[in-house]
C-alpha positions as CSV (number, residue, x, y, z in Angstrom):
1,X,21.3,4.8,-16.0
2,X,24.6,4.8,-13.7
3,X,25.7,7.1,-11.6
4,X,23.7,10.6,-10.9
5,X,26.5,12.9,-9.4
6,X,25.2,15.3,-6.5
7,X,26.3,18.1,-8.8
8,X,23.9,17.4,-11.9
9,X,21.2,16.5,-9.7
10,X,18.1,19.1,-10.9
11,X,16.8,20.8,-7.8
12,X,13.8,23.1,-6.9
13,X,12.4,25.2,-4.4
14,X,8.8,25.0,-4.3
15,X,8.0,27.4,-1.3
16,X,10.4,29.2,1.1
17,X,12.8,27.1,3.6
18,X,12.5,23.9,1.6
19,X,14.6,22.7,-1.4
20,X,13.7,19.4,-3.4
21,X,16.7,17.7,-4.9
22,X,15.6,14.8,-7.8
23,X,17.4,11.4,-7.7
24,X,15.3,9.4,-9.4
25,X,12.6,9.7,-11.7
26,X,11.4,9.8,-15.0
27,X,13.9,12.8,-16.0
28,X,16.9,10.6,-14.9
29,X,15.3,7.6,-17.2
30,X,13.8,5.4,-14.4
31,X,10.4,3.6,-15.7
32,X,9.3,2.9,-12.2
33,X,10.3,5.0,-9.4
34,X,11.0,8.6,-7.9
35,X,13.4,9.2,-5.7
36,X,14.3,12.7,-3.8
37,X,15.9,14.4,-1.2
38,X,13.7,17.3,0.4
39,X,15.6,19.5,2.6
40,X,14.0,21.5,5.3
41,X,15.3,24.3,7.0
42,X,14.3,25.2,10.6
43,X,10.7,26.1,10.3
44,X,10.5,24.8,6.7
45,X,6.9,22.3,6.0
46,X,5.9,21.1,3.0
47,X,2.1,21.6,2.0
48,X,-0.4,19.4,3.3
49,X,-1.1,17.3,0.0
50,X,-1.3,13.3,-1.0
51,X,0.5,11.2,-3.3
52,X,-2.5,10.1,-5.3
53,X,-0.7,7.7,-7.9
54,X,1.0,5.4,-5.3
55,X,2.2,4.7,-1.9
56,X,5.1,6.5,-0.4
57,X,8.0,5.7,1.8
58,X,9.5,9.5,3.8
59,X,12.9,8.3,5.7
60,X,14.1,11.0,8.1
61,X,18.2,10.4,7.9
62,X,19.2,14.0,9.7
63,X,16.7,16.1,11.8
64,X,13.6,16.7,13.8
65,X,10.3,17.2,12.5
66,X,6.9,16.9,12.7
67,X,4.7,14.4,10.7
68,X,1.0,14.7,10.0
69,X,-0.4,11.6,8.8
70,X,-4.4,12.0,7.8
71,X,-5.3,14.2,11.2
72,X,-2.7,12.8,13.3
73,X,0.6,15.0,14.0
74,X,3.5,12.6,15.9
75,X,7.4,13.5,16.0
76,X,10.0,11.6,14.2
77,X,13.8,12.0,14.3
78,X,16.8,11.1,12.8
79,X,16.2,6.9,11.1
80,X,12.8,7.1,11.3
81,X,10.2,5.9,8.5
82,X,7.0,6.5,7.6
83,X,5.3,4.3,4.9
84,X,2.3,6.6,3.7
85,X,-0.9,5.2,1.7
86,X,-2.0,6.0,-1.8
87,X,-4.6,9.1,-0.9
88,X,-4.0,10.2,2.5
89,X,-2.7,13.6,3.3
90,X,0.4,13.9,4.8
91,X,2.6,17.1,5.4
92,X,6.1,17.6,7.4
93,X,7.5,20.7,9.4
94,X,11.3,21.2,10.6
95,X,11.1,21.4,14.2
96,X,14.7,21.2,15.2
97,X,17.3,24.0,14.8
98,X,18.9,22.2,12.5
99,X,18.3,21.6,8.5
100,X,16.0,18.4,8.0
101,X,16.8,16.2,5.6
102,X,14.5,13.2,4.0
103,X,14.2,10.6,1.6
104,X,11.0,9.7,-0.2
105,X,10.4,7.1,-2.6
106,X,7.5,6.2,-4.5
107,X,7.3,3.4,-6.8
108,X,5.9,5.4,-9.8
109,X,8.6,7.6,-12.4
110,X,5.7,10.3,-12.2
111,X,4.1,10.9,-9.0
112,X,0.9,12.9,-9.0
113,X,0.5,14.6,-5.9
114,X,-2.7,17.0,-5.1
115,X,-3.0,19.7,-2.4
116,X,-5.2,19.4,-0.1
117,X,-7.1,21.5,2.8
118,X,-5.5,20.8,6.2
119,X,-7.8,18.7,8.5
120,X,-8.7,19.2,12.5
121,X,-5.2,18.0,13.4
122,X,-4.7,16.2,17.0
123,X,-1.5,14.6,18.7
124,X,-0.8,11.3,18.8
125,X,1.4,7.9,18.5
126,X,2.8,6.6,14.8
127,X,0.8,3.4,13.8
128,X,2.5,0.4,12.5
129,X,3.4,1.7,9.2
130,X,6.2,4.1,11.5
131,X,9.6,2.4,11.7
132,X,10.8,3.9,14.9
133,X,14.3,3.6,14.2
134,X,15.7,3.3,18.3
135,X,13.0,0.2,18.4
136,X,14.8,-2.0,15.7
137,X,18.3,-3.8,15.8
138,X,20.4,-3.9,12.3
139,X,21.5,-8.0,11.1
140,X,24.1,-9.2,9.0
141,X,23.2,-8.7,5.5
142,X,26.7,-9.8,4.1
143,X,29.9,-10.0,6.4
144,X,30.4,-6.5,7.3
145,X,27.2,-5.2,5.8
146,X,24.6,-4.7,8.6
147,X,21.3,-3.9,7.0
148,X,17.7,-2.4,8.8
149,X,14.5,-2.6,6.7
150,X,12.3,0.0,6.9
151,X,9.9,-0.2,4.7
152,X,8.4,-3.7,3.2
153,X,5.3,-5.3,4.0
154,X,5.2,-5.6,7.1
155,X,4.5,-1.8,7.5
156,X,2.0,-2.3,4.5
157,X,3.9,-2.0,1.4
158,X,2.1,-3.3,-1.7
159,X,5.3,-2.4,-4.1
160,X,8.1,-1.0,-2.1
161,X,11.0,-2.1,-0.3
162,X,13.1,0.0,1.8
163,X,16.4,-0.5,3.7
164,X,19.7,0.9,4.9
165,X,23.0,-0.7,4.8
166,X,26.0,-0.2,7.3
167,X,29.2,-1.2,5.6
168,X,32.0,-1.5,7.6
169,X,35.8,-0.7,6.6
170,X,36.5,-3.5,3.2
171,X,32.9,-4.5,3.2
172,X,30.6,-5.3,0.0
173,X,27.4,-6.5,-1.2
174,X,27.7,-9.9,-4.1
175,X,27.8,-9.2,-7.6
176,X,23.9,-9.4,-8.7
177,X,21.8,-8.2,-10.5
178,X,17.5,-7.8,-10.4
179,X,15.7,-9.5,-13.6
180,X,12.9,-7.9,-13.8
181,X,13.4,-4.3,-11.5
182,X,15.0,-1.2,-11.4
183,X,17.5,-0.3,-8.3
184,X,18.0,3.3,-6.9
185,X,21.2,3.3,-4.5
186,X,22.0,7.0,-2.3
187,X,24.9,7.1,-0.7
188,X,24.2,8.7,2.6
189,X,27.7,8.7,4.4
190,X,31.6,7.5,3.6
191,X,33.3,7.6,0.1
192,X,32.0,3.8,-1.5
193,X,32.7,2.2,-5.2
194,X,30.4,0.4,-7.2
195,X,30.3,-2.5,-10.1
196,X,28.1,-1.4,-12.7
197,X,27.9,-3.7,-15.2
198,X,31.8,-4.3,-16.8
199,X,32.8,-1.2,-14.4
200,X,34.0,-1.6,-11.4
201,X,35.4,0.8,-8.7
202,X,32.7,3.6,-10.3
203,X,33.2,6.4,-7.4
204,X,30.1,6.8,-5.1
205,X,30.5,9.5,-2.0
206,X,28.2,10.7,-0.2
207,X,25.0,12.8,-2.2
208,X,25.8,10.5,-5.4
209,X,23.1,8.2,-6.0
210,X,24.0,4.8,-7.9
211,X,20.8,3.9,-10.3
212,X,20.5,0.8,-12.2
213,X,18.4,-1.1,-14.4
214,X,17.1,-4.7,-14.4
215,X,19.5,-7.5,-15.4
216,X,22.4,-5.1,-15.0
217,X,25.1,-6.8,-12.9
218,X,26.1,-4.5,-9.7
219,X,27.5,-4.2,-6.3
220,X,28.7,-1.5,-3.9
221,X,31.6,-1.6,-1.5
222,X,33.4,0.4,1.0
223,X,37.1,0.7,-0.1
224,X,37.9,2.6,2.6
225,X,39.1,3.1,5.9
226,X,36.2,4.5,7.5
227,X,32.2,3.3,7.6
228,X,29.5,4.3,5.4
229,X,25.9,4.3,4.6
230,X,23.6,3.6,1.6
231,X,20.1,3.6,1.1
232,X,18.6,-0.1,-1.2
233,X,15.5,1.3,-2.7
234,X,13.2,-0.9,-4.5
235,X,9.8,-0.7,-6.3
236,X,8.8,-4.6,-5.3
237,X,8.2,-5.8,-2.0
238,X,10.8,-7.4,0.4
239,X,12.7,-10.1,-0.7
240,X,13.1,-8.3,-4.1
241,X,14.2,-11.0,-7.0
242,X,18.1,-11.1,-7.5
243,X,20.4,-13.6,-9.1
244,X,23.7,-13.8,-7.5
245,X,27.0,-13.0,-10.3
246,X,30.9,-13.3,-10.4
């Protein structure tokens, strides 16, 4: 699969203030997951509908919004992650004065998602499947990779596995590679490489997102002089199978 530049990436508008950008699907050639990046502008929500095909991870990286999870509404902000269930009803509103912007995965290539009517809807606390993001300390992943996991089983995860990964300056991940899973990588801040089978240094800035297919050796790294950020997405649950490559 490689590299899906931020350019080519096919994006839609379903309904005013909110834009849907694809990064991984069944378009791109994934066979089991879909990855995309909704933006939200002030005042922007998305319908009040469920993903009725499979569980799905919503990662808040920039912004303030409101979540309504079944008939419960809670705040998230910027790091946060909500691990949704197959069926429930979920919707999201921009309640900052800033664009929103959020990462969902589900581990299905074609999500089927159904509208729904919007319950009695009363305030409250996120449950257990909420990664509060100011709660949780990153660890050492790799030297000079910190990594936070955000969604896995812990939160309730029956096939998806979330994290984010702090590189610092000259920091990489090993060579590796999956054997039997797919890998969707999103660059979410800095200017990083990556090994993708017999290429190496493949460019990966911010907005480019680095997809690759099971038993295909790969790595990312951060070159250069500053941090940066990438989002590990995978469709098994946490540790996900790798063998370790020169």
């Amino acid at each position: 699969m490689g590299i899906n530049r931020r350019d080519a990436q096919v994006v839609e508008s379903p309904c005013a203030d909110v834009e849907i950008r694809v990064m991984s699907d069944s378009s791109t050639g994934s066979k089991m997951m879909t990855v995309l990046e909704v933006r939200l502008e002030p005042g922007g929500a998305t319908p009040y509908q469920a993903n009725v095909s499979h569980e799905e991870s919503w990662f808040i990286y920039s912004g303030d919004v409101s979540f309504v999870e079944g008939s419960t509404r809670y705040l998230l902000t910027s790091g946060d992650c909500v691990l949704v269930a197959k069926g429930v009803g979920m919707s999201v509103e921009n309640v900052g004065s800033e664009a929103a912007r959020i990462v969902t995965m589900s581990p299905d290539p074609s999500v089927v998602r159904e509208e729904m009517g919007l319950p009695e809807v009363v305030d409250g606390s996120p449950g257990g499947n909420v990664l509060i993001r100011a709660e949780y300390e990153a660890f050492e992943f790799a030297p000079g990779v910190m990594r936070v996991d955000m969604v896995d089983d812990a939160r309730g995860a029956t096939s998806s596995y979330f994290s984010e990964l702090s590189f610092s300056p000259g920091a990489h991940t090993p060579n590796h590679y999956h054997p039997a899973h797919e890998e969707t990588m999103f660059c979410i801040e800095g200017e990083m490489t990556a090994v993708y089978g017999a290429d190496e240094g493949l460019p990966l800035p911010a907005g480019d997102v680095f997809l690759c297919e099971p038993t295909i050796r790969h790595a990312t790294n951060n070159p250069s002089s500053r941090p940066s950020k990438l989002l590990a997405i995978h469709p098994v649950l946490n540790p996900p199978p790798r063998v370790m490559v020169d």
